[in-house]
C-alpha positions, -999 to 999 in steps of 0.1 A, spaced: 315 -539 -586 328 -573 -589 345 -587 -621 347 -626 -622 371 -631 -648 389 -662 -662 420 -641 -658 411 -630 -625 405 -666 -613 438 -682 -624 459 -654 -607 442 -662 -578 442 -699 -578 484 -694 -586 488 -673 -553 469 -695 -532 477 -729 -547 513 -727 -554 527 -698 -545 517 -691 -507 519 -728 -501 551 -728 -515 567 -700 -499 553 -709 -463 564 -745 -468 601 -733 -475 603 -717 -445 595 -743 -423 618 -769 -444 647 -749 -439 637 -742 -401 634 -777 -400 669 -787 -415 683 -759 -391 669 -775 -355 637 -760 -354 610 -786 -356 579 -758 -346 563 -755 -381 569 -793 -385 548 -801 -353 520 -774 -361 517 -795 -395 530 -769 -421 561 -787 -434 537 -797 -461 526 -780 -496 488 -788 -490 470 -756 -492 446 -754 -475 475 -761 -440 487 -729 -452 455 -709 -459 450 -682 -436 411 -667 -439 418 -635 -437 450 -633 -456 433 -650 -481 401 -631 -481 418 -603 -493 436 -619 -522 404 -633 -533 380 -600 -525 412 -577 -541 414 -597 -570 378 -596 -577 371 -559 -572 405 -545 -597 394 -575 -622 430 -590 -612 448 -558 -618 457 -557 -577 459 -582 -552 465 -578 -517 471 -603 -487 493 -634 -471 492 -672 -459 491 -682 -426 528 -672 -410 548 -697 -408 554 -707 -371 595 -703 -362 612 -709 -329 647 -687 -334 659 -703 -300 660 -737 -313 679 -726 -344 715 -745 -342 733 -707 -355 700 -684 -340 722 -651 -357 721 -664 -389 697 -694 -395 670 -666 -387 680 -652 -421 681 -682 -439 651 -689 -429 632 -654 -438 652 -656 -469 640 -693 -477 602 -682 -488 611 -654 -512 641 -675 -523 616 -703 -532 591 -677 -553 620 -665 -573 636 -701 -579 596 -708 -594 593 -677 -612 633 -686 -628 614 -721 -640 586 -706 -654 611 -681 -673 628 -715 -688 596 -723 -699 591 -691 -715 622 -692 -735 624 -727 -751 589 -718 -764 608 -687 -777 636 -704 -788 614 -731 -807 589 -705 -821 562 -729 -808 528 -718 -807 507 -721 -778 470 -713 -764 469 -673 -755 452 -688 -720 483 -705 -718 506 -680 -722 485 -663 -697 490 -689 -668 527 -689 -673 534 -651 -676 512 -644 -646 528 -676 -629 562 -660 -638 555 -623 -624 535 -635 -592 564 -655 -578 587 -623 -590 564 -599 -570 561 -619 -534 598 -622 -537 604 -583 -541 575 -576 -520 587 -600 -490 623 -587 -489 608 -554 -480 626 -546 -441 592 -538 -425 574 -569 -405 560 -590 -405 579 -593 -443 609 -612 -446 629 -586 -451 628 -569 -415 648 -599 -404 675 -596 -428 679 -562 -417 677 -563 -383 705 -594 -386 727 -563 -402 718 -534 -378 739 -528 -351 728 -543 -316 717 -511 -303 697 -495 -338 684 -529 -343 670 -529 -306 655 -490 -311 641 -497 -343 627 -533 -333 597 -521 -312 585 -492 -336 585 -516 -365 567 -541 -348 539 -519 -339 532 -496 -369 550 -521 -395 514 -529 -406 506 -498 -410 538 -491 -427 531 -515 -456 492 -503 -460 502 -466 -463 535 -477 -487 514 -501 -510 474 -491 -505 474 -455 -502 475 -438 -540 497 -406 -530 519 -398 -559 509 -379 -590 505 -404 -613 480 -427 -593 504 -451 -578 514 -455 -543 546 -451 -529 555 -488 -529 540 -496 -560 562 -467 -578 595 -485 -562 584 -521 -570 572 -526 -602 597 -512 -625 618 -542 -603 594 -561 -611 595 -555 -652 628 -559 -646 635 -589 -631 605 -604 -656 626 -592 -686 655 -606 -672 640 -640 -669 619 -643 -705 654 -629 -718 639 -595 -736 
């Protein structure tokens, strides 16, 4: 059953107003400023939305959201398009560039922690829907960052680790990845195996996830 929720709305309108667009837009800035004009010339070195929409992707945010009343979301933007070849350093501008959308989440979700403690600090009092907005704002951002530095494509993370592998593991490994890495992240992150309810993934990432939070808000 489907619960439209205030709630469930905002979290939604955060991921696919800022934080996707965001994200993909940092990628192709940085790919940009490091030779590669592809993302530029396909019109995504922009932080319009709807550029960086992807229907399916996005079908899933919204059609997750709705069904756990906002407790899970699942999906993605539109990949950003990036030419490694016409990188000035290929070897590590690749990495840089992975690195640049999760980066870019983190460096929001760092703001929005700011926010959270001057209010603290100044013991002002504000709206409950507020407070809402900028906690959820806060621990989005915070969860596509952890959740895109996993090393499994298409995330950002399987670049940084193949840019560490050794020629020949990185070459092995490649192929496998790119066929079942899909796969990979809907078994790790869908698929309720462990005692308590939670998947794999889920187990791993969200006690980052309350960490990094407290970390920001300062308690």
């Amino acid at each position: 059953m489907l619960e439209i929720t205030p709630e469930t709305i905002i979290l939604v309108a955060i991921l696919l107003l800022v934080a996707f667009p965001v994200h993909e837009f940092s990628h192709a800035f940085v790919a940009w400023r490091l030779g590669d004009s592809t993302a530029k010339m396909f019109g995504r070195l922009t932080l319009n939305p709807i550029v960086h929409f992807d229907p399916v992707g996005g079908g899933l945010v919204i059609i997750s959201a709705l069904i756990s009343g906002g407790q899970f979301v699942f999906g993605m933007a539109k990949p950003t398009p990036v030419n490694p070849m016409n990188l000035r350093n290929r070897r590590n501008d690749e990495v840089l560039v992975a690195l640049a959308g999760p980066l870019s989440n983190l460096a929001m979700a760092a703001v929005a922690g700011i926010v959270v403690r001057v209010i603290i600090a100044a013991g002002i009092q504000i709206p409950s829907q507020a407070a809402f907005i900028l906690i959820s704002f806060l621990r989005i951002n915070v969860l596509l960052m952890i959740f895109n530095l996993v090393p499994v494509p298409p995330l950002d993370g399987s670049v940084v680790l193949f840019r560490f592998l050794d020629y020949r593991t990185a070459y092995q490994l490649r192929p496998f990845l790119a066929q079942y890495g899909l796969l990979i992240i809907v078994l790790a992150f869908l698929v309720p195996i462990l005692p308590s309810g939670q998947s794999v993934g889920g187990a791993v990432i969200f006690p980052i996830l309350d960490g990094i939070t407290r970390l920001l808000v300062g308690r």
